[in-house]
C-alpha positions, 0 to 999 in steps of 0.5 A: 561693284554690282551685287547679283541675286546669287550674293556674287559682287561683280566688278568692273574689272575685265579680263582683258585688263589682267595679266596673261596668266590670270589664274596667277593673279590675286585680288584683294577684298575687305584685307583678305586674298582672294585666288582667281580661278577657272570656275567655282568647281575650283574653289575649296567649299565656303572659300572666298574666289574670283573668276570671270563671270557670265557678264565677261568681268571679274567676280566674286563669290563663296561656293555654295553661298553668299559672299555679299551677304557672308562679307556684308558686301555693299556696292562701292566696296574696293576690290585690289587687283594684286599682281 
């Protein structure tokens, strides 16, 4: 896990790796549930998302803010794909 200078935690988890439906894929971080969706216009403000990021891998992130620094995210964390 990577933490970006925007507070996203980026995985190590590519896209490829999922199932074809991705937007019906779920992760889970730190006991919470985490929707995967298209872009951040998709998340609810101040919701906890996944998407796939400019790097090509999965990621974290909180619209319009920090999920590193709101989850005190620190590199090694665990992120579950649940299918």
């Amino acid at each position: 896990m990577h933490i970006d200078t925007f507070g996203n935690v980026i995985t190590n988890v590519m896209p490829a790796v999922l199932p074809p439906q991705p937007r019906g894929v779920m992760f889970r971080y730190q006991q919470r549930k985490v929707r995967m969706v298209s872009s951040y216009a998709d998340g609810r403000p101040n919701e906890l998302i996944a998407l796939v990021g400019s790097l090509g891998f999965v990621e974290l992130a909180i619209r319009n803010g920090s999920a590193a620094r709101t989850l005190h995210a620190k590199r090694g964390d665990v992120v579950e794909v649940v299918v």
